[in-house]
mmCIF file of the N, C-alpha and C atoms, coordinates in Angstrom:
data_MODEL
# 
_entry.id   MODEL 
# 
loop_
_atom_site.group_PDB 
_atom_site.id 
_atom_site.type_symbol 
_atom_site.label_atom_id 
_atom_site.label_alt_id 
_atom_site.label_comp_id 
_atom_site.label_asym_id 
_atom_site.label_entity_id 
_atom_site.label_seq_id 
_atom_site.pdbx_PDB_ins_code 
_atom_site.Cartn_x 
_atom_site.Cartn_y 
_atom_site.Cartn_z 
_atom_site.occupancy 
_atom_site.B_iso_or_equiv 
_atom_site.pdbx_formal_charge 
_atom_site.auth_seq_id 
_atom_site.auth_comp_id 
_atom_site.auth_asym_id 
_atom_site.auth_atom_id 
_atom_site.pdbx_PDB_model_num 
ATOM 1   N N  . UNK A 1 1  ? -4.684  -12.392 -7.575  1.00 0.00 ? 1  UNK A N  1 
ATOM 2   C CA . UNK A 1 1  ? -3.506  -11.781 -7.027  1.00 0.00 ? 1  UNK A CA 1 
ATOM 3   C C  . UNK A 1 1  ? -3.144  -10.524 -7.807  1.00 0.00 ? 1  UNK A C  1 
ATOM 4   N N  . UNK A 1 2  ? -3.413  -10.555 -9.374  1.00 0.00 ? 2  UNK A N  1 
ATOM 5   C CA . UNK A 1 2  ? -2.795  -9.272  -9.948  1.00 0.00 ? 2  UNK A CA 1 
ATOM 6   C C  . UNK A 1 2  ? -4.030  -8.107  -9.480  1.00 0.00 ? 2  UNK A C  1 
ATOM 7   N N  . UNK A 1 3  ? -5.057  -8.741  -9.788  1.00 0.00 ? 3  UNK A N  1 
ATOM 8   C CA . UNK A 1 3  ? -6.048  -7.469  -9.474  1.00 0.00 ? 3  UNK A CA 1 
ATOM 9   C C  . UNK A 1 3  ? -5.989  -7.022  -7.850  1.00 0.00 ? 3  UNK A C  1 
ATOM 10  N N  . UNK A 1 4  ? -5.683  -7.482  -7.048  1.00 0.00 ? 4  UNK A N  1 
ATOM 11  C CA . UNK A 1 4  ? -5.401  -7.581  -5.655  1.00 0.00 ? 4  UNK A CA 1 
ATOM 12  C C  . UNK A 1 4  ? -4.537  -5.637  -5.296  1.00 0.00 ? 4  UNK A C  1 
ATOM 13  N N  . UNK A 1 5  ? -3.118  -6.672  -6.235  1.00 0.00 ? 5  UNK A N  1 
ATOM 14  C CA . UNK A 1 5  ? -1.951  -5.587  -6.170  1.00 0.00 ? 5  UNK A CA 1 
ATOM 15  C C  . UNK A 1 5  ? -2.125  -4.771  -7.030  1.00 0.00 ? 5  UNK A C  1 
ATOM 16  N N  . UNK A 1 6  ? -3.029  -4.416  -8.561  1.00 0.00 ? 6  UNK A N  1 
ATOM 17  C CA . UNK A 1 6  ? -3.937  -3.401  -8.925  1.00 0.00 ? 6  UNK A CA 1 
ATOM 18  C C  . UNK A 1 6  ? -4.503  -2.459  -8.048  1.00 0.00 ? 6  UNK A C  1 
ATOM 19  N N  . UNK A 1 7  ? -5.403  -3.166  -7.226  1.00 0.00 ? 7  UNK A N  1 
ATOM 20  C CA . UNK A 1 7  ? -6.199  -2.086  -6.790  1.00 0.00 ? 7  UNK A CA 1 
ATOM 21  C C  . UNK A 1 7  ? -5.921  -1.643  -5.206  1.00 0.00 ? 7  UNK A C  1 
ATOM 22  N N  . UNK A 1 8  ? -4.381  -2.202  -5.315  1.00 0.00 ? 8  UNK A N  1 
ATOM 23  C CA . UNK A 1 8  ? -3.867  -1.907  -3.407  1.00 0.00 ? 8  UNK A CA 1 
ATOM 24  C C  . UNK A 1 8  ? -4.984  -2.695  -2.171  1.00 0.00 ? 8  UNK A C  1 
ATOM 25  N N  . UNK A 1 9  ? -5.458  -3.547  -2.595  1.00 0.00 ? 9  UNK A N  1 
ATOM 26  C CA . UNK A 1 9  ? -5.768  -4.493  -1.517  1.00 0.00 ? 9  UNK A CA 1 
ATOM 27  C C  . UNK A 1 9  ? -5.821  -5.667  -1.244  1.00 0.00 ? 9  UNK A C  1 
ATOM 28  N N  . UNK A 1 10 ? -4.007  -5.914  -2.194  1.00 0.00 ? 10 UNK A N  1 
ATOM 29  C CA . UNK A 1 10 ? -3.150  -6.864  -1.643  1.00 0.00 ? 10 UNK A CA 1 
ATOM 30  C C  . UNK A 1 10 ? -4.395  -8.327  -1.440  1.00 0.00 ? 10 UNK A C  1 
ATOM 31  N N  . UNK A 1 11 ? -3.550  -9.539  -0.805  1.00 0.00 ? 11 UNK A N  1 
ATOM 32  C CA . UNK A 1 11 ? -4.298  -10.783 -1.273  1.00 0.00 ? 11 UNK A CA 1 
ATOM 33  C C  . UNK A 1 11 ? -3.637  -11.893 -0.127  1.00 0.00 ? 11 UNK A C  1 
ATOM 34  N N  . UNK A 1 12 ? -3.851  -12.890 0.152   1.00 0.00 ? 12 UNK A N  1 
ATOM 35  C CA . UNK A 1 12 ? -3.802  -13.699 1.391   1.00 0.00 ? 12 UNK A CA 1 
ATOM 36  C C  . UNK A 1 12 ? -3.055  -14.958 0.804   1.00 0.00 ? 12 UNK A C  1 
ATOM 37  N N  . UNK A 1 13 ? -2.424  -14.778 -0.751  1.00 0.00 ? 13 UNK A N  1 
ATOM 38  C CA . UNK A 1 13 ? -2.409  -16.516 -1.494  1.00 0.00 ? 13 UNK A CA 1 
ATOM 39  C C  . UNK A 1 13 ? -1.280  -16.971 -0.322  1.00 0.00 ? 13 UNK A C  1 
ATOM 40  N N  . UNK A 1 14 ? -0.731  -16.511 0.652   1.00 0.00 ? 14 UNK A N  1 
ATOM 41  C CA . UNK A 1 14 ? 0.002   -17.709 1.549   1.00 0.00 ? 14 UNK A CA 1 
ATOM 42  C C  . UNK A 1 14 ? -0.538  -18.822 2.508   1.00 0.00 ? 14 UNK A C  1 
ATOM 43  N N  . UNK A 1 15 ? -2.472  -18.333 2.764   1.00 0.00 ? 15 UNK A N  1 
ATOM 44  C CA . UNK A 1 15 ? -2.959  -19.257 3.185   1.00 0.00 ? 15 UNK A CA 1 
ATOM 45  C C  . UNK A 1 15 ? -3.447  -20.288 2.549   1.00 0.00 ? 15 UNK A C  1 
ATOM 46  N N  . UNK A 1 16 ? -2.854  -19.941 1.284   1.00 0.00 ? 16 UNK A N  1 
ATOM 47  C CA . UNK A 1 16 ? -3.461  -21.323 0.201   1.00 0.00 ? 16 UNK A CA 1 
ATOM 48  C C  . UNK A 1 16 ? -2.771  -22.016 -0.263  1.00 0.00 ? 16 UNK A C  1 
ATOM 49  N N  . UNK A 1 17 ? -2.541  -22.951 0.544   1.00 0.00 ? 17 UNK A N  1 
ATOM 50  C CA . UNK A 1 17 ? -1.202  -23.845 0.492   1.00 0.00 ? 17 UNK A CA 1 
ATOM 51  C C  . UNK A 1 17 ? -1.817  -25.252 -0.111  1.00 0.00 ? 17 UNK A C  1 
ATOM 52  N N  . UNK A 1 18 ? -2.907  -25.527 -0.268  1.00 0.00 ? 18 UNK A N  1 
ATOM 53  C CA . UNK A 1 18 ? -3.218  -26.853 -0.932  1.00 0.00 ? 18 UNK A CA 1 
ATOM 54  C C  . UNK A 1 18 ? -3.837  -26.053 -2.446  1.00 0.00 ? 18 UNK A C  1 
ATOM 55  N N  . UNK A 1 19 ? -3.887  -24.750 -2.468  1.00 0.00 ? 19 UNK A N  1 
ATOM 56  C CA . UNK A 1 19 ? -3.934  -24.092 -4.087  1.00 0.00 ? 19 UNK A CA 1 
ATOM 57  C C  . UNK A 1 19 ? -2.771  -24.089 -4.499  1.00 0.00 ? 19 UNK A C  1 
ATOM 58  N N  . UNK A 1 20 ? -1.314  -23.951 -3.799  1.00 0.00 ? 20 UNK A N  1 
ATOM 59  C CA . UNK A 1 20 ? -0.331  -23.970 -4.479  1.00 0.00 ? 20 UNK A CA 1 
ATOM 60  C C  . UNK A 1 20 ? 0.427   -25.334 -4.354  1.00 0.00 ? 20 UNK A C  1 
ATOM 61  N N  . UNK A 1 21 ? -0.190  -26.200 -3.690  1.00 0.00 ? 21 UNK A N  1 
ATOM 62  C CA . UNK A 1 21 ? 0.422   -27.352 -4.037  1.00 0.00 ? 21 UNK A CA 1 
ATOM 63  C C  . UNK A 1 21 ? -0.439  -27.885 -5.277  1.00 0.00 ? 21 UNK A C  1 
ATOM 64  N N  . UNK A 1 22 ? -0.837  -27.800 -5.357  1.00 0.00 ? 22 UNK A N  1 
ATOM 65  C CA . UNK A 1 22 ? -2.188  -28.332 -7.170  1.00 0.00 ? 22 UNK A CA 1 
ATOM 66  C C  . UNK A 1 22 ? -1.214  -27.567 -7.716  1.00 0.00 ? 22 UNK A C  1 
ATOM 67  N N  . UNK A 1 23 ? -0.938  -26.676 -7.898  1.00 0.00 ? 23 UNK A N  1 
ATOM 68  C CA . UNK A 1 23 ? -0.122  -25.758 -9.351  1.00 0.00 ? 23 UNK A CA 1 
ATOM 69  C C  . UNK A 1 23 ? 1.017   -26.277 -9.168  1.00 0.00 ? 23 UNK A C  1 
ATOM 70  N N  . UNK A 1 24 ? 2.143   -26.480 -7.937  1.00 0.00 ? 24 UNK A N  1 
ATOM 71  C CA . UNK A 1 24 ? 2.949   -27.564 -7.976  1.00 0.00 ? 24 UNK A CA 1 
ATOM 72  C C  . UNK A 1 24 ? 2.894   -28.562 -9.077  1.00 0.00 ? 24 UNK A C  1 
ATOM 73  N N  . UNK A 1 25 ? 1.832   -29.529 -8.736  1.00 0.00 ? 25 UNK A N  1 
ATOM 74  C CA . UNK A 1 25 ? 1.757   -30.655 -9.244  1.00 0.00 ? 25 UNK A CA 1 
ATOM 75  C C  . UNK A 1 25 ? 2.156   -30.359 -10.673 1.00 0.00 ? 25 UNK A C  1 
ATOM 76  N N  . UNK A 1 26 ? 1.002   -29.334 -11.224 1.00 0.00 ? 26 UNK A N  1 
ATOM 77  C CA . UNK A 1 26 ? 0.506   -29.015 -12.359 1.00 0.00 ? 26 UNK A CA 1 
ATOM 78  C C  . UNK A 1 26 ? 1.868   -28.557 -13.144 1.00 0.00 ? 26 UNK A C  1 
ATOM 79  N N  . UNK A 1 27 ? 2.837   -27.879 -12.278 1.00 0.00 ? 27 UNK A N  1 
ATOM 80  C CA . UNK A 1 27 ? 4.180   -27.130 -13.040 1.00 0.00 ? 27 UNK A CA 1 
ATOM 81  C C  . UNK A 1 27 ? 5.361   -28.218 -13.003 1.00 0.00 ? 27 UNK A C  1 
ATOM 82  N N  . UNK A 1 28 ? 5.038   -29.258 -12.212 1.00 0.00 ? 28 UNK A N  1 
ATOM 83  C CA . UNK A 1 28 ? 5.878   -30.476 -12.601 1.00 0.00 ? 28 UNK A CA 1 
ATOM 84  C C  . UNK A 1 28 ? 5.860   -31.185 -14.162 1.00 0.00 ? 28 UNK A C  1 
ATOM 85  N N  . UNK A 1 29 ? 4.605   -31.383 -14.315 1.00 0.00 ? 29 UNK A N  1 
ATOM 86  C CA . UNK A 1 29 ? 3.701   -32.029 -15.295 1.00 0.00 ? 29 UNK A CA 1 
ATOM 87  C C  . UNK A 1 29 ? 4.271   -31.384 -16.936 1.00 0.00 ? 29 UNK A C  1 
ATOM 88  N N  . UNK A 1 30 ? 4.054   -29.871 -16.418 1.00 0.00 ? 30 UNK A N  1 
ATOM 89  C CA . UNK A 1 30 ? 3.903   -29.286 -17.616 1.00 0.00 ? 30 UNK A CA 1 
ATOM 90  C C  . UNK A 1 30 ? 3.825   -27.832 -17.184 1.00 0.00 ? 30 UNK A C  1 
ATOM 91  N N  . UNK A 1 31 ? 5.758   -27.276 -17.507 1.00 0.00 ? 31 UNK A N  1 
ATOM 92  C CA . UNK A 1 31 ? 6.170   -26.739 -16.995 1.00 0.00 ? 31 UNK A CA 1 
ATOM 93  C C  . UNK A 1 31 ? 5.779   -25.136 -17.739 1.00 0.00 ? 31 UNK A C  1 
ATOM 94  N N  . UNK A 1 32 ? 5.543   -25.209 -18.905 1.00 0.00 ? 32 UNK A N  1 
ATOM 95  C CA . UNK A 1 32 ? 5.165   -24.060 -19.867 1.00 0.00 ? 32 UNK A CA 1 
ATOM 96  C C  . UNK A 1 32 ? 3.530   -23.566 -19.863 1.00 0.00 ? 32 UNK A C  1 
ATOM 97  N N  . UNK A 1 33 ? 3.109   -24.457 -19.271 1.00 0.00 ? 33 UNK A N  1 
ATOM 98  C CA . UNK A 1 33 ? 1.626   -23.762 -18.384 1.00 0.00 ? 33 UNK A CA 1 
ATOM 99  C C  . UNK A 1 33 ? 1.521   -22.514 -17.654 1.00 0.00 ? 33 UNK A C  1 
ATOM 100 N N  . UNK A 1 34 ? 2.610   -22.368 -16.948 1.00 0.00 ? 34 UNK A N  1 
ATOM 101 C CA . UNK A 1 34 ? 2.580   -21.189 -16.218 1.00 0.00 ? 34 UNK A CA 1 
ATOM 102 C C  . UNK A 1 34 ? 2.591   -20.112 -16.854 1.00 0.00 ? 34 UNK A C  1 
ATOM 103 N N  . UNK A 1 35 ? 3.410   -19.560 -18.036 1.00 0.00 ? 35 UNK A N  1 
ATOM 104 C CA . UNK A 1 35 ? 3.452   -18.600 -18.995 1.00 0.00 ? 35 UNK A CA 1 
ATOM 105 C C  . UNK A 1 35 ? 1.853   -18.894 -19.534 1.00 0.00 ? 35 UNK A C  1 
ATOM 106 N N  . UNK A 1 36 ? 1.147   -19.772 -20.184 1.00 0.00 ? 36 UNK A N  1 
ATOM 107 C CA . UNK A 1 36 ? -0.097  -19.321 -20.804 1.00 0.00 ? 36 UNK A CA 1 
ATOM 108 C C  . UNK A 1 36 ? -1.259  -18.392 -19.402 1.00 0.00 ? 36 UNK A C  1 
ATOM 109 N N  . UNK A 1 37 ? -0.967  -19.492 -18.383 1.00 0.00 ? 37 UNK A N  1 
ATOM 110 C CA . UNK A 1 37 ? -1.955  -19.572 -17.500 1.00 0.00 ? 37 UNK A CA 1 
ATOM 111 C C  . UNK A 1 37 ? -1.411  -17.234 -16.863 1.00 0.00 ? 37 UNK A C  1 
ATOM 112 N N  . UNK A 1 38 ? -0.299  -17.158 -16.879 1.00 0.00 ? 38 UNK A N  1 
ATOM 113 C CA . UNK A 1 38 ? 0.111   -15.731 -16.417 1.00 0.00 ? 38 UNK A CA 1 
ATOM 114 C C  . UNK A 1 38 ? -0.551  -14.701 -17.856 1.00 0.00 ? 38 UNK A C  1 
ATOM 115 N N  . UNK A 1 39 ? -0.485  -15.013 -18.895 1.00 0.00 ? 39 UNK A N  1 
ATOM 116 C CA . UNK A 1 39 ? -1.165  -14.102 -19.861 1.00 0.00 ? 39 UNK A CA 1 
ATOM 117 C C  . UNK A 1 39 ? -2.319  -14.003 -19.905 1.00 0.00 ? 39 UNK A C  1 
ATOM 118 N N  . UNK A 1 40 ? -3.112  -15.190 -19.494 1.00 0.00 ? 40 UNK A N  1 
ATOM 119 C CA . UNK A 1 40 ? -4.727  -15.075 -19.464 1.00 0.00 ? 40 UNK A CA 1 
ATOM 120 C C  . UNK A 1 40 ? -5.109  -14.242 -17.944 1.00 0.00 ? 40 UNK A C  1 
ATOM 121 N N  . UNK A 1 41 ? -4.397  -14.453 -16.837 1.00 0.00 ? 41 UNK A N  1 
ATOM 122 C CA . UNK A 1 41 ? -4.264  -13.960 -15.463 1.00 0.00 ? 41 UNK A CA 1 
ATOM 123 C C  . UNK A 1 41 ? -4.246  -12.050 -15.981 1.00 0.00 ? 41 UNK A C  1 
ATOM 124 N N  . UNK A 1 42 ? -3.402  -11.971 -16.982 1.00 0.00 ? 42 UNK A N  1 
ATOM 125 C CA . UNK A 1 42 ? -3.180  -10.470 -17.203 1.00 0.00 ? 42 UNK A CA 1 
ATOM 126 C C  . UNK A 1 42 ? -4.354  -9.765  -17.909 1.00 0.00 ? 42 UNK A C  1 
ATOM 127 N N  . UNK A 1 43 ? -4.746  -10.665 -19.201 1.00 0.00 ? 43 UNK A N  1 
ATOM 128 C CA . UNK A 1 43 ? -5.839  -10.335 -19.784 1.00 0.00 ? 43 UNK A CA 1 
ATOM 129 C C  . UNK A 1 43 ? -7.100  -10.228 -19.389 1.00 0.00 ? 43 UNK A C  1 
ATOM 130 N N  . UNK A 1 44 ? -7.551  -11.078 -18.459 1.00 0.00 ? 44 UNK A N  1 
ATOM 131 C CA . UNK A 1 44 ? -8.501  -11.053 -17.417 1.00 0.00 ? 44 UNK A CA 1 
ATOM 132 C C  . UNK A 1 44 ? -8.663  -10.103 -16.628 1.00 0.00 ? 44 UNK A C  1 
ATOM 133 N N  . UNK A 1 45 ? -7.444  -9.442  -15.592 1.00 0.00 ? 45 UNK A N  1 
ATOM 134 C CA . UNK A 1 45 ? -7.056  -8.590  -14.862 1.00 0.00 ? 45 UNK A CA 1 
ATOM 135 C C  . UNK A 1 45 ? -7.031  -6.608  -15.921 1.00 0.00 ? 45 UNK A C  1 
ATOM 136 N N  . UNK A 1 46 ? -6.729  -6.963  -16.925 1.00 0.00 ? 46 UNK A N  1 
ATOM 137 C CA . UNK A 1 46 ? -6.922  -6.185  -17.644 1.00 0.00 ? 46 UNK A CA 1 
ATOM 138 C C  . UNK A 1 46 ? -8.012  -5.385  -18.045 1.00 0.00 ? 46 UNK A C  1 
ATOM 139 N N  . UNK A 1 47 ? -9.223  -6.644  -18.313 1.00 0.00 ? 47 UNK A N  1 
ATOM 140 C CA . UNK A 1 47 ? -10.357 -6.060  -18.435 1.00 0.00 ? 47 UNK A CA 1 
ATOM 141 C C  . UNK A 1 47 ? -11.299 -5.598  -17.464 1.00 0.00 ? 47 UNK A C  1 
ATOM 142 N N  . UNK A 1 48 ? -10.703 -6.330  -16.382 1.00 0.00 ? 48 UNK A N  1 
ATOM 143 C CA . UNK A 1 48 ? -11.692 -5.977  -15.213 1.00 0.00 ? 48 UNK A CA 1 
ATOM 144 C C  . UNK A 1 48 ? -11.056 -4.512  -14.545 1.00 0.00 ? 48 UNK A C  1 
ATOM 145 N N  . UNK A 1 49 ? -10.075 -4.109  -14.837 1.00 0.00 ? 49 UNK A N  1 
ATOM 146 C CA . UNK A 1 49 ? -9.460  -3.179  -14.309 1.00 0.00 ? 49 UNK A CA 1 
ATOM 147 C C  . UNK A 1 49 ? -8.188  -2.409  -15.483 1.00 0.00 ? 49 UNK A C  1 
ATOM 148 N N  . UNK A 1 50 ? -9.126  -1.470  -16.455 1.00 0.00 ? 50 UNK A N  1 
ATOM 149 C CA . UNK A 1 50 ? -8.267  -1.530  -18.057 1.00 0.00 ? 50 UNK A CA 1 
ATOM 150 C C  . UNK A 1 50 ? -7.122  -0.420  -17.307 1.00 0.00 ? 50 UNK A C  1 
ATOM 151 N N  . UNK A 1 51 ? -7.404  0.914   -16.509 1.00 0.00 ? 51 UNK A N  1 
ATOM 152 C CA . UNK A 1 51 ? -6.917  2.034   -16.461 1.00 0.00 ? 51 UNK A CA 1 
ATOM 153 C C  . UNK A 1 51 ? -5.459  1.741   -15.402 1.00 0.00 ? 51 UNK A C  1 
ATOM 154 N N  . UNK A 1 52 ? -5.627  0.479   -14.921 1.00 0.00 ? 52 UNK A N  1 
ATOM 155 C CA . UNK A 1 52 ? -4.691  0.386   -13.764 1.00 0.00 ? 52 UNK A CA 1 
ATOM 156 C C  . UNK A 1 52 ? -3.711  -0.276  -14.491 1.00 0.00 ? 52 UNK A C  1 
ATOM 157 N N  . UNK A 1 53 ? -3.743  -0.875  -15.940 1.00 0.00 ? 53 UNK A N  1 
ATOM 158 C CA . UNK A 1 53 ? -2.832  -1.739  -17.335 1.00 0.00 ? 53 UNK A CA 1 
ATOM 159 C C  . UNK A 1 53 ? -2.458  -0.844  -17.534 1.00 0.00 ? 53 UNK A C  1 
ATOM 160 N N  . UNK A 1 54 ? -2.897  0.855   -17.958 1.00 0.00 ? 54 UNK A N  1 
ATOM 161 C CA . UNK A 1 54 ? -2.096  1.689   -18.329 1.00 0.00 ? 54 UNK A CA 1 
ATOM 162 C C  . UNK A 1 54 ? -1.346  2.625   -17.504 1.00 0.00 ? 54 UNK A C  1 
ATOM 163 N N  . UNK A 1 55 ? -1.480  2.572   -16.152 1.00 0.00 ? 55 UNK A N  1 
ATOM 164 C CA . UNK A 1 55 ? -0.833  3.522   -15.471 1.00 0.00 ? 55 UNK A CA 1 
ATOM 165 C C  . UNK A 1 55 ? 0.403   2.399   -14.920 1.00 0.00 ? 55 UNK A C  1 
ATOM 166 N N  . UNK A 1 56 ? 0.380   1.277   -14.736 1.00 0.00 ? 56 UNK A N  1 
ATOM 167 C CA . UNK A 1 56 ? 1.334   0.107   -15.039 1.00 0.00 ? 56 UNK A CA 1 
ATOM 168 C C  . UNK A 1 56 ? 2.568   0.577   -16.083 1.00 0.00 ? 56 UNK A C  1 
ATOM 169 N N  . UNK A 1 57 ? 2.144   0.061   -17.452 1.00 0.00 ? 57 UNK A N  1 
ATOM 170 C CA . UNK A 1 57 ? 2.651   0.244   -18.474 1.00 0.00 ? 57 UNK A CA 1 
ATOM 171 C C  . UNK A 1 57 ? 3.293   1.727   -18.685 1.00 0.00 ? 57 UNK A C  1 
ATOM 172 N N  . UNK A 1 58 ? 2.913   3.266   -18.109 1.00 0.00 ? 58 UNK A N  1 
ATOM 173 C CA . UNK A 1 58 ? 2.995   4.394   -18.115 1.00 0.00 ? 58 UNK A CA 1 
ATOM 174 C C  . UNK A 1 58 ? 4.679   4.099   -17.357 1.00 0.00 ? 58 UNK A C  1 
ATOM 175 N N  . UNK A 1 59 ? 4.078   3.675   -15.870 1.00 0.00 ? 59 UNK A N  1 
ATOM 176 C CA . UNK A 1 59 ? 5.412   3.447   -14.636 1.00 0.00 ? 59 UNK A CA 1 
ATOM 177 C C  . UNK A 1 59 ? 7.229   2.725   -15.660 1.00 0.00 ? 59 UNK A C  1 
ATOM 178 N N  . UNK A 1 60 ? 6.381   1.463   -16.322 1.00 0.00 ? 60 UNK A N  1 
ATOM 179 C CA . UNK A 1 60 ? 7.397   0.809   -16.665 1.00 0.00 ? 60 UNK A CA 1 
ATOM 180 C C  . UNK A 1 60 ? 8.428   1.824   -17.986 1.00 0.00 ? 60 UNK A C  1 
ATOM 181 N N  . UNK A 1 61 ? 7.369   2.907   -18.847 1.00 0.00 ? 61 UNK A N  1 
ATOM 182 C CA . UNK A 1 61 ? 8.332   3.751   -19.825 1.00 0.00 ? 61 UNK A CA 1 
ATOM 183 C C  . UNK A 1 61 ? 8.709   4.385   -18.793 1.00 0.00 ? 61 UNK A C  1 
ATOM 184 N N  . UNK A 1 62 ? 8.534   4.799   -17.324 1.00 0.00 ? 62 UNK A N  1 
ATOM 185 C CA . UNK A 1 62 ? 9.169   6.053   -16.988 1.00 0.00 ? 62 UNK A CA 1 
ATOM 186 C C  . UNK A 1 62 ? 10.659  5.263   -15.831 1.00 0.00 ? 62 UNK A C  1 
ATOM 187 N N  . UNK A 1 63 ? 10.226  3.804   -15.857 1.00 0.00 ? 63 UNK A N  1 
ATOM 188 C CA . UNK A 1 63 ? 11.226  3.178   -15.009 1.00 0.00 ? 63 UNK A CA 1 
ATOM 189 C C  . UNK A 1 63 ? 12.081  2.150   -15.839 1.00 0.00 ? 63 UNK A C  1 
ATOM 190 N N  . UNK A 1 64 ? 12.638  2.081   -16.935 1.00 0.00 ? 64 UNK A N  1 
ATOM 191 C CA . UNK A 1 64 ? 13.042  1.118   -17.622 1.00 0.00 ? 64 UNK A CA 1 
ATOM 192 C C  . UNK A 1 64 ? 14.309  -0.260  -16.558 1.00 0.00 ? 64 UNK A C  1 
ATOM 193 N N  . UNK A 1 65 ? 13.710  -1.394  -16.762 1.00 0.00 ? 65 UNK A N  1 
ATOM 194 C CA . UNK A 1 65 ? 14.701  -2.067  -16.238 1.00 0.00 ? 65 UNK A CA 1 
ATOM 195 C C  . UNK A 1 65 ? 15.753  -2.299  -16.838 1.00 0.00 ? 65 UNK A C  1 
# 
């Protein structure tokens, strides 16, 4: 999904409704999973796509929330 919205061609995860019922389960269980499992999602996404982390990161100094 991040590399998806990286590289503008977006991603379908609403037809994956028995993938998000497993992570359901999984965020019942053990709710602080999601934070590890989103940093490795970034780091992953990162390497496969380093220049689109920095024009990201560029947006966020020029847009502060």
């Amino acid at each position: 999904m991040l590399l998806g919205d990286r590289l503008e061609i977006g991603s379908e995860i609403e037809r994956h409704a028995a993938y998000l019922g497993q992570w359901i389960e999984l965020l019942d269980e053990s709710p602080k999973v999601l934070f590890q499992v989103l940093g490795e999602a970034r780091q992953a996404a990162d390497l496969i796509c380093p220049e689109a982390s920095g024009q990201l990161e560029a947006e966020g100094e020029a847009h502060p929330a």
